[in-house]
N, C-alpha and C positions, 0 to 999 in steps of 0.2 A: 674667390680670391681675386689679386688686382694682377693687372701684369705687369714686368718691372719699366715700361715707358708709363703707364698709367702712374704707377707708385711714385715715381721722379716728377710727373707731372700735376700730383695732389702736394708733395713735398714743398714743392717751391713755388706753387700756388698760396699751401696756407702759412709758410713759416718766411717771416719775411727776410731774414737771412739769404734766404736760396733765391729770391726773385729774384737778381739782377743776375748774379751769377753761380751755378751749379760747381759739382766737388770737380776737381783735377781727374785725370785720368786713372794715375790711381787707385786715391780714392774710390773713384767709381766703382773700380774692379776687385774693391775690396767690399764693397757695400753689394752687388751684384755678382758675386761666386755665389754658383749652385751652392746647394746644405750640405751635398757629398761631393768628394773626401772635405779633407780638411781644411780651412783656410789657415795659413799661416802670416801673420802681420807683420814685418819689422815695422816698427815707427820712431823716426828719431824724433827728437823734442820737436816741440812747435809744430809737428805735421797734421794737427790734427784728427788724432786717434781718438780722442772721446767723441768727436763729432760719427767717426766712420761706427766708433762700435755702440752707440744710438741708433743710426739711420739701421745698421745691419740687423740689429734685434728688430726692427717693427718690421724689414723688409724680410725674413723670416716669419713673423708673424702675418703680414700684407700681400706678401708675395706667395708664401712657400705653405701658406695657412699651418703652419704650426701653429697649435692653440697657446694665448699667453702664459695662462700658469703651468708651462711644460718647458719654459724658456727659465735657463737659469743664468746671470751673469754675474762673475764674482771677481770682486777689487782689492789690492793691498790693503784700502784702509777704510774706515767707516764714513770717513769724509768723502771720497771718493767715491765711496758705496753712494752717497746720498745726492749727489752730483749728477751722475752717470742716472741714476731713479728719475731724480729732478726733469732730467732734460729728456729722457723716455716717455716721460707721462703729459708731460708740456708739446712736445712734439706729436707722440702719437694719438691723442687726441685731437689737437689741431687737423692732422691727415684725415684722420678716420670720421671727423664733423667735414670736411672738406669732398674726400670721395663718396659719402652718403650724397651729398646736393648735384653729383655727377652721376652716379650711378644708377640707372634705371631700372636695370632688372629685378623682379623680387628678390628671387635665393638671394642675391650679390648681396641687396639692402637689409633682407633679413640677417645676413654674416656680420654683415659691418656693425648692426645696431646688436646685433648679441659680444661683439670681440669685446672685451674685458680688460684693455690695455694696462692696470693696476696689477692684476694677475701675476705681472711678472716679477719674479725672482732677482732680487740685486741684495747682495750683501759679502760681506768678507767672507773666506770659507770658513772661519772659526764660528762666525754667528750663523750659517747654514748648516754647519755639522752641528749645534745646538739643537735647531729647530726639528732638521730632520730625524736627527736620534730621540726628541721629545715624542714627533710623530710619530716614530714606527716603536714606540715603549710596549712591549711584549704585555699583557695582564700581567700585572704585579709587580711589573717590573721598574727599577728607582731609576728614573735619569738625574745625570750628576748636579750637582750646582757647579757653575762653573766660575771658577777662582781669578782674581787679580793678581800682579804680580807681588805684590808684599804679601801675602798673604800666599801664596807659598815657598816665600822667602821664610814666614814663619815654621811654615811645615819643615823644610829641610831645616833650619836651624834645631828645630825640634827633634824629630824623628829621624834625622837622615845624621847630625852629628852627636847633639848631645844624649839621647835615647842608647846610646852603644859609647858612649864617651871617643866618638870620633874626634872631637874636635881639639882634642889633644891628642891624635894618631900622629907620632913623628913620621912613618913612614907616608902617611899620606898631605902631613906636611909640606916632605920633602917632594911627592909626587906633584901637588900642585902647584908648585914654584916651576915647572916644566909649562905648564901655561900662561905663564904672565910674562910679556918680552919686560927687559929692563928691572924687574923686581930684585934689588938688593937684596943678595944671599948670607947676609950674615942679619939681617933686618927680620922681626918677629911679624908673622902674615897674620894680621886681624881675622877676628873670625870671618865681617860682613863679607871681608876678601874670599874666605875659603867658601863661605854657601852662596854666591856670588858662580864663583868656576861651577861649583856641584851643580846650580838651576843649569848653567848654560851648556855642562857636558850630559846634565839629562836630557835637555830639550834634541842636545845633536843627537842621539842615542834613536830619540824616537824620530826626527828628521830624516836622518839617513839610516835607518832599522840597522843599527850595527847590532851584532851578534854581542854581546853585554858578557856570556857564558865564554866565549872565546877569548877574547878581550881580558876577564879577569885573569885568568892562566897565565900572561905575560910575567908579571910581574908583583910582589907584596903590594906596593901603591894602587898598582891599576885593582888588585883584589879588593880594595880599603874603598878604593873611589865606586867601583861599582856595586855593592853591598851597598852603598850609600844612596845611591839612584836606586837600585830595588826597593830598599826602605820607605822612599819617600814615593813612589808611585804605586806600592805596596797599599802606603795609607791613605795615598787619592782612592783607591779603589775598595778598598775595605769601607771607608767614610762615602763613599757615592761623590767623591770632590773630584773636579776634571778641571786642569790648566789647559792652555789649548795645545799644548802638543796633544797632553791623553783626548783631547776632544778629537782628533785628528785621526788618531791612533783608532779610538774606538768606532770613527766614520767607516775606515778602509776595512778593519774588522767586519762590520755591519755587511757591506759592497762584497765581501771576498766570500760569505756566510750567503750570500744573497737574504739577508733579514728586511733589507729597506724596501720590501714590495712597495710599500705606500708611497715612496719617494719616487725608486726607479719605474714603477709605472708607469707614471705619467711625462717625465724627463724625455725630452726628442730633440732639445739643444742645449747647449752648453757653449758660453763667453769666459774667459779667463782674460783677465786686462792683469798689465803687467808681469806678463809669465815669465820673463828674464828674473826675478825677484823669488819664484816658486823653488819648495824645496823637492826632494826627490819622494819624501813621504806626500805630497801634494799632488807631486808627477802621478804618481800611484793612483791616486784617487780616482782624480779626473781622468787617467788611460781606463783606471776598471767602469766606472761611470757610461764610456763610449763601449764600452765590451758586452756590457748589462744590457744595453737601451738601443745601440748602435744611435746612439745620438750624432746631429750635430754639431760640430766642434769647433768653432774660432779660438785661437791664441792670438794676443797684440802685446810687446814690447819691444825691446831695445835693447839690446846685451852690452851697451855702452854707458847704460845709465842702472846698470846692477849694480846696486852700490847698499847692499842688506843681507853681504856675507856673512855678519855677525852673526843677523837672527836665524841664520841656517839657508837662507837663501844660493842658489848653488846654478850660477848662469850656465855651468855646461849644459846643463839643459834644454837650457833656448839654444845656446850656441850648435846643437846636436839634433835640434826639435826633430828635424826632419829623417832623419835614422832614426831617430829610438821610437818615433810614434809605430815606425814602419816594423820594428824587430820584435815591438811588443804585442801589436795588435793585427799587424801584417797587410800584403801588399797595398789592398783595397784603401788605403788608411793612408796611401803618398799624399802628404798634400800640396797645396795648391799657395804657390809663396804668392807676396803680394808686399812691394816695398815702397815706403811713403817717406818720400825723399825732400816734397818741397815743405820748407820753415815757412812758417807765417808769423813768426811769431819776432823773429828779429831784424835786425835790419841788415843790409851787405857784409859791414866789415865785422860783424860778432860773429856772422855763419862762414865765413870766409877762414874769421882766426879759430873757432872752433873746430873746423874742417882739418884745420894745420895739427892741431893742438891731438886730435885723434888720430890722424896718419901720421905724424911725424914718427913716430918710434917703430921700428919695424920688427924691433919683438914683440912686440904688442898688437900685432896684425894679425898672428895666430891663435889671439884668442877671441878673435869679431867673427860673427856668421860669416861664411864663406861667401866669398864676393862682395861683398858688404861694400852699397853706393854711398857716394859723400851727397852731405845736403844740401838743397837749391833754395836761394835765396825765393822768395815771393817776387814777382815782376814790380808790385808795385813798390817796393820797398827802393826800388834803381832808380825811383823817379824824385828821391828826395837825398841830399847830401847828408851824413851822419857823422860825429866826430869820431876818430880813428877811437881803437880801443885805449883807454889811458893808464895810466900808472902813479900811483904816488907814493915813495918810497921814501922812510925820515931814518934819521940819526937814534931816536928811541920811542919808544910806545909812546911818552906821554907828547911830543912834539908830533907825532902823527896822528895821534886823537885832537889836535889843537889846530892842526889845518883843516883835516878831514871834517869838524864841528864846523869851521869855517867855511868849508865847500859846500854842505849842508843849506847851511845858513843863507849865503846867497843864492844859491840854487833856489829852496824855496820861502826864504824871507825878504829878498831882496832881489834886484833886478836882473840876478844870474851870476854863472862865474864864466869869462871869457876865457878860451883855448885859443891862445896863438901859433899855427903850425908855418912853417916855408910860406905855402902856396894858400893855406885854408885858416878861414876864422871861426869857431864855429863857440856858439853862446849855448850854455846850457842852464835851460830855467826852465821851471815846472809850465806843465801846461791848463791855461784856463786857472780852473782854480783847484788844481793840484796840491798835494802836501805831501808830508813826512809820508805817509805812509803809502806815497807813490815810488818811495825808497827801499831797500832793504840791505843789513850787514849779515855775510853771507860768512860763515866761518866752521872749520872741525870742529869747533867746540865753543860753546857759549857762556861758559864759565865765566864769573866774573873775577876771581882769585884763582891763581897759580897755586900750587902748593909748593909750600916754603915757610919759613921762623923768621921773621912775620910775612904772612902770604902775600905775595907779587899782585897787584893790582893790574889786572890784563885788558885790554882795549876796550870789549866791552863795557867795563865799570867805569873807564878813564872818558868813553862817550858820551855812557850816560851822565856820570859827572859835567859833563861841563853843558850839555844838552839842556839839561835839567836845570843844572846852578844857574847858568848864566845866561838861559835861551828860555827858560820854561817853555822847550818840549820834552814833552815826555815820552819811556823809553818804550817799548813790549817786549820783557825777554823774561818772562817766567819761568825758564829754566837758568839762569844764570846763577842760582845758587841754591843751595838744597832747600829744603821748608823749614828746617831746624834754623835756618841761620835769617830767615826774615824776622824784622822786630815787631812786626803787626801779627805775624805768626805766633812767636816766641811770645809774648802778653798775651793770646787768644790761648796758648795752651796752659800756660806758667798760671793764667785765672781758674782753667777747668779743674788744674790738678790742686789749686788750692781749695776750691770746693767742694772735692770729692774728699780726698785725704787731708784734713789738716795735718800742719806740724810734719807732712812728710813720712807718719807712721809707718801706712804701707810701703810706701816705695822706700823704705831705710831697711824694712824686714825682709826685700826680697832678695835671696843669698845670690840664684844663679842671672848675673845681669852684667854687663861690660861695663866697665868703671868710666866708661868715655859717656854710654847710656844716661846712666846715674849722675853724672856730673853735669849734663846737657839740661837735664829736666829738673834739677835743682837750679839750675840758670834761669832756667824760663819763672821759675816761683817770682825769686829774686825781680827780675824785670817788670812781670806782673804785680805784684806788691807796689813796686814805686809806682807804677803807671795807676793803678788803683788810688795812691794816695793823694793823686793830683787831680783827682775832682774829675775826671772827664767828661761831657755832658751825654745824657742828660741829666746826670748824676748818679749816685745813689748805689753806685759800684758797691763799693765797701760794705754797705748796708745788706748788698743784694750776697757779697759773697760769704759773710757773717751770716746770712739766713743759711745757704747751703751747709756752712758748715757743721751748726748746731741744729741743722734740720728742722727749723723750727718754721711751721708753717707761715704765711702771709696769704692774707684775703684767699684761704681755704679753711676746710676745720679740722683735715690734720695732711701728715704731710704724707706725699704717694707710698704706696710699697714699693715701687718700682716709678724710675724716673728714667726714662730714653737718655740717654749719653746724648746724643745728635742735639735732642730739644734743648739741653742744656746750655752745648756751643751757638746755636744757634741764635738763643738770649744773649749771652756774652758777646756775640757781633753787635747788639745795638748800642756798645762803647767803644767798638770803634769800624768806624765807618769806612773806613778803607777799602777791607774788605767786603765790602756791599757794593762801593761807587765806583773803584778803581779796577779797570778790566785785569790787571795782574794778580792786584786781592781777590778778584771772583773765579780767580783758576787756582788760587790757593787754597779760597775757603773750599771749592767743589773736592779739590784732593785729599782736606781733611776729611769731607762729609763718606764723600766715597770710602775709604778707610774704615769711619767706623760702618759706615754699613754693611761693607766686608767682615768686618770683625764679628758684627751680630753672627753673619752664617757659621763661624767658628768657634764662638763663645759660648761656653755653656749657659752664662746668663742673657747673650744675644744682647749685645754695649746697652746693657741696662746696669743702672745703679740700684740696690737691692736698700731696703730700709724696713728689716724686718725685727730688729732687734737678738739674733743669732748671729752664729758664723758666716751667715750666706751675707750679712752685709761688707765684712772687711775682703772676704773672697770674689764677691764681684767689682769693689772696686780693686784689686789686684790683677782679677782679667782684665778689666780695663786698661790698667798702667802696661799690663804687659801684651795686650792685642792691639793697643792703638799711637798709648804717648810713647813705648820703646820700639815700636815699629818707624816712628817716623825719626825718635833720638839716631836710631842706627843709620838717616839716610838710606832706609831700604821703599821710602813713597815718594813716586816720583810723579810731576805736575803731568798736565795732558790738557797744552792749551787748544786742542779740537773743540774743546766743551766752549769756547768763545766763539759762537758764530759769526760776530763779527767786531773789531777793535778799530775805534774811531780813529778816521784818518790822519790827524791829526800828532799820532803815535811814533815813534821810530822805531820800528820791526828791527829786530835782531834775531837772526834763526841758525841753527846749524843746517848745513847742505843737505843732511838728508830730511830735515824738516821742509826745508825747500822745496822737492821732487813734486814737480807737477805744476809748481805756482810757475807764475813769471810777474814782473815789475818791468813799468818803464827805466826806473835805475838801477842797477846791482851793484853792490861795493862786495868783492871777495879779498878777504882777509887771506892772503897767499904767505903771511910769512911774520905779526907783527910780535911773534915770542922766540922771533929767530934770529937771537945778536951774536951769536958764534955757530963752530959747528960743532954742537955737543953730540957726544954719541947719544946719548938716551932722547934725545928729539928726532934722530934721522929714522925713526920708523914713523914718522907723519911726516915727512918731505923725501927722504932718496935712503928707502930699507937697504940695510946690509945683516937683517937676520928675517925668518919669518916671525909675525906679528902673532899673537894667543891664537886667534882661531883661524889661519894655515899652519901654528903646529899641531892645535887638535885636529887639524884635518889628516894632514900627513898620520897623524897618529893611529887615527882609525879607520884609514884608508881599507888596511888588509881586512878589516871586519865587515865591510858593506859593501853593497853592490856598488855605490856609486864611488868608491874607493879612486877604484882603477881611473876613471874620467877624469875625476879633481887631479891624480899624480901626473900628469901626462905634462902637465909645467908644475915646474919646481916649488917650491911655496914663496922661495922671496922672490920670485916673477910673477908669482899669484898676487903679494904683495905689492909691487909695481903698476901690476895690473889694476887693483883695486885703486889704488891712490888717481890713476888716470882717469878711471869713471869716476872718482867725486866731484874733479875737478874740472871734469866735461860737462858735468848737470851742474853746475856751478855757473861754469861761463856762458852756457846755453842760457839762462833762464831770465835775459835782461831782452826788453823789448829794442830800446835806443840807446843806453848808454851802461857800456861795461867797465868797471875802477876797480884796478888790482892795488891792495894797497899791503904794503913790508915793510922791511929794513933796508936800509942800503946796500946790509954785508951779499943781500941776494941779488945785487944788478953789477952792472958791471962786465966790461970782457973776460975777466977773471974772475966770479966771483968767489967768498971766501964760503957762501951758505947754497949749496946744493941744493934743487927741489926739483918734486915734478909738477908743483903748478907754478915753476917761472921756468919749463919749459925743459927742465934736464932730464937725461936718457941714462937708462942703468952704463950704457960703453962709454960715458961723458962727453955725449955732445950735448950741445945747448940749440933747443927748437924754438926759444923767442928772444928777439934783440928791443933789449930796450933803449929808445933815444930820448935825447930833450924835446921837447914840445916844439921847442920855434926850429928844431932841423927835420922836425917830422915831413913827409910833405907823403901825396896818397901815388908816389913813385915806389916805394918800401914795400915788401912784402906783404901778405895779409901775417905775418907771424910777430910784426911789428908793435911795440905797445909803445904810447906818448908819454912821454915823464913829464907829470905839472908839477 
């Protein structure tokens, strides 16, 4: 083994990062905590936690000779998963060719030239409870396929309502109108609405292991809703199919059985990055994991930047780390804190206002790890002047999309946009040769339509509108609107279904189908048709969908028994090109393909078109309409731009905040308010709650069923509420390097203003914790809580 001067001195020998200067203090003490007890990590933004929990996995492996394939580190997200690998394997390589050419002694050289740095374990826990449940599979035994989420959208639709005629249950109608804040009560709840709450009160079920058996007892509803969740994990498991909660589920099963010899075996540490984000079915895991193995154990988050309450994530956890590791596993298991306080990532006045922006409210203090330090600027960041944080606030969406294009614009088409403050001038222009996609619009929601008779056109569309029209650049927001309503989409599929089905036969036969379904995908023909008749290049459309239709072979000598659905679309892409060239059509076309290849696992004909001359032809293409084109008519598939590894700069990024977690940009524009022209009540649960939001009332709800019950109620849910809204708003304003742009409406600035919120700074007792001024009275006299109005 090295020893930990040795390791520090191969480190920044070969990685040239570290030559000039090594980690912070720290840092250090985070990368160099013994393997026992525990290390516990706060890390605010920008302090540099993938760096520390890299260096600590090889210093574990370098130091502490834990062998690599016994290192396990697990990330929120697959991206992150790939990241954290990346920079492991690039690093500990470099070290381990570095300490061989130092190291004289045999053993030593023999260790080094056998250590196996690849060996190690990085991936999300859903894709390691996969792996590990594949390897410890009993003789005989089926491991599940594991499910996307439309595709067990299908299942619950299937088996969870209509299989028992739920989905005309008044009683549990009336029950799941108790989870949607704002849902008009005299207004008829879609279905996609009710199997929609069903996934998300099954996933909390298995999350927080509520008691399902107690819980029904309440009440008729609660009886209706849980029959429902039985049904449907019922049939995950009779069918060998696991979502990942049941992946989760049948991990901690495996752990509590001791069945995963093969796994725990070998296990001697364990990384979890972003633990603030874990849920209590998670907490479980990895506690039994260290109980098994006595592995171990790092944790690194932020209970500031938990902001994935939705998916069951449950920050009392980090907020608590330090009790509950100790009440479940005991004494020996206190661990060892470790708080990484300096930002490197922005510049003075963002860590200054973010600083304000998280202590200001002093209800919200008790819900931050205890003691919880504010974060330090980087020294070198003091040695450069920044312009104060800014603000642009207009009259209406479409007047504030027409500056903000123009801020844009100059910034990086032109020679900048001047801030004139009191005392300070300060030019904001891209650097070198910077672009759009040195930007990002930062917003709750990225929708491009409001909903409304006729839909409201909301900032991001008003953007790219004028980005596009008048600028040609172009936008990246592939989620701003479902995949049914793209018209590159809508022709790709409006073609597929005229080849399968002419004339619309099957899909007119099929009785049980939402009339919104059927209407959508008869749009798409329609659209498809004209587009078909206008020749497209490289022609031959019409020709080519006339062959499918009549089945009649070309340049073969007869036509398949079986045709792949995929290969089909896949043809149909080379009329229109969009979706081939365009980074937004190539996360569309992946989330059709994805789709149907989900579908194969579910389909009795596996998205094949059957051409047998029997019944099994008009029945497989019927699976098809109803595994693929009514999965996606219901808006139940949804895009997953990660599959872009990377979108030409050139681009203007539009993300929702929690798409954002982890990036940072030299410029941030957060959209703080620009669908907020009064103060309606049905918007003040995304700016200043006065009820709890869906899922603080399912929590409260099933609080008395689960252990972690009790922890969630200890604050009220519309302070949980409060609480949530503050962490979006903090990973929000954290994540810009040099310049941060809040951009609203008017009705939210002002000494009075008319629109409440808690990212322009309001407090549930109504105070107000940011002032905004004119730009030319700004001077760097004002608080750090100050924002400049251009």
């Amino acid at each position: 083994m090295l020893t930990y001067p040795e390791f520090v001195q191969f480190v920044r020998e070969s990685i040239p990062r570290f030559t000039q200067n090594w980690l912070n203090a720290e840092q250090d003490n985070a990368v160099a905590a013994a393997a026992h007890p525990p290390t516990f990590i706060v890390a605010g933004p920008g302090a540099g936690k993938t760096t520390v929990l890299a260096l600590r996995v090889l210093k574990l492996i370098l130091v502490d000779s834990i062998p690599p394939g016994s290192v396990i580190a697990t990330t929120f997200t697959r991206k992150a998963a790939g990241e954290l690998r990346s920079r492991i394997l690039a690093w500990g390589y470099a070290v381990v060719n570095c300490a061989r050419s130092h190291v004289t002694e045999e053993p030593r050289q023999q260790w080094l030239t056998e250590t196996d740095i690849n060996a190690v374990i990085v991936g999300t826990l859903d894709s390691m409870s996969e792996d590990f449940l594949a390897k410890c599979r009993p003789p005989g035994g089926i491991t599940p396929a594991t499910i996307e989420g439309f595709l067990a959208t299908a299942i619950m639709r299937r088996h969870g309502f209509f299989a028992n005629g739920r989905h005309n249950n008044a009683q549990l109608d009336g029950f799941l109108r108790t989870f949607i804040s704002g849902f008009p009560p005299t207004r008829p709840m879609p279905l996609a609405v009710k199997v929609g709450v069903a996934l998300s009160f099954a996933d909390r079920t298995r999350h927080d292991q509520v008691n399902l058996q107690a819980f029904s007892g309440v009440g008729a509803g609660q009886q209706v809703l849980s029959g429902t969740v039985q049904d449907y994990c019922a049939y995950l498991a009779n069918n060998h199919f696991a979502d990942f909660g049941r992946l989760e589920v049948l991990l901690l099963d495996g752990l509590l059985a001791n069945t995963l010899g093969r796994v725990t075996n070998d296990i001697q540490a364990v990384l979890v990055d972003e633990f603030q984000d874990t849920n209590y079915l998670q907490e479980q895991i990895y506690f039994e994991f260290c109980r098994l193995t006595g592995a171990s154990l790092t944790v690194v988050g932020d209970d500031d930047q938990s902001i994935f309450r939705f998916r069951g994530a449950t920050v009392e956890l980090f907020a608590d780390f330090e009790n509950r590791i100790v009440a479940s596993l005991g004494a020996t298991w206190q661990p060892q804190r470790v708080d990484l306080v300096r930002n490197y990532r922005s510049c003075t006045r963002i860590v200054e206002f973010v600083n304000h922006f998280v202590q200001f409210d002093p209800m919200y203090q008790g819900a931050r790890v205890p003691n919880k330090q504010q974060l330090i600027p980087a020294a070198f960041h003091a040695a450069h002047q920044h312009p104060p944080v800014l603000g642009m606030f207009r009259t209406d969406a479409q007047v504030l999309a027409s500056d903000l294009t123009q801020f844009l614009v100059d910034v990086f088409r032109a020679n900048g946009r001047v801030v004139h403050c009191q005392n300070e001038q300060h030019t904001i222009v891209r650097a070198g040769t910077g672009d759009f996609g040195d930007a990002v619009l930062l917003s709750h929601s990225v929708r491009e339509y409001a909903h409304g008779d006729p839909p409201r056109q909301r900032l991001p569309l008003l953007l790219r509108n004028l980005l596009e029209g008048n600028h040609q650049v172009p936008v990246f927001n592939p989620r701003g609107r479902s995949l049914y309503e793209i018209d590159s989409v809508r022709r790709l599929l409006g073609l597929a279904l005229e080849c399968i089905d002419p004339n619309a036969t099957v899909l007119q036969s099929i009785v049980a189908m939402s009339p919104t379904a059927r209407a959508r995908m008869l749009s798409w023909r329609v659209a498809a048709m004209t587009f078909a008749q206008s020749n497209p290049q490289p022609g031959g459309l019409v020709q080519f969908v006339q062959h499918w239709q009549t089945r009649a072979a070309q340049n073969m000598p007869a036509w398949p028994s079986e045709w792949p659905l995929l290969e089909l679309f896949f043809t149909l892409v080379t009329w229109i090109p969009e979706l081939q060239l365009d980074p937004e059509g190539q996360v569309y076309l992946e989330a059709i393909a994805r789709t149907i290849s989900e579908a194969g696992q579910f389909s009795p004909f596996g998205a094949r078109i059957v051409h047998q001359g029997n019944i099994y032809d008009g029945l497989s293409v019927k699976a098809a309409i109803r595994e693929v084109f009514e999965t996606i008519a219901n808006g139940d598939v949804e895009v997953d731009e990660e599959i872009m590894p990377y979108v030409p700069r050139n681009y203007f990024p539009v993300m929702t905040i929690h798409q954002a977690k982890g990036l940072e940009f030299p410029l941030v524009i957060v959209d703080v308010g620009s669908d907020f022209r009064t103060n309606n009540v049905h918007q003040r649960r995304f700016r200043s709650p006065e009820q709890p939001d869906t899922v603080h009332t399912v929590e409260q709800m099933v609080a008395p069923y689960c252990p972690i019950g009790a922890a969630r109620a200890q604050r009220d849910p519309v302070l949980r509420a409060w609480d949530d809204l503050r962490r979006l708003y903090f990973v929000a304003f954290s994540r810009p390097e040099n310049v941060l742009l809040l951009v609203g409406l008017t009705p939210q600035v002002g000494t009075t203003p008319r629109v409440r919120s808690v990212a322009t700074g309001d407090v549930r007792h109504g105070q107000r914790g940011i002032s905004f001024i004119p730009a030319a009275q700004w001077h760097a006299g004002f608080l750090p809580n100050s924002v400049a109005l251009i």
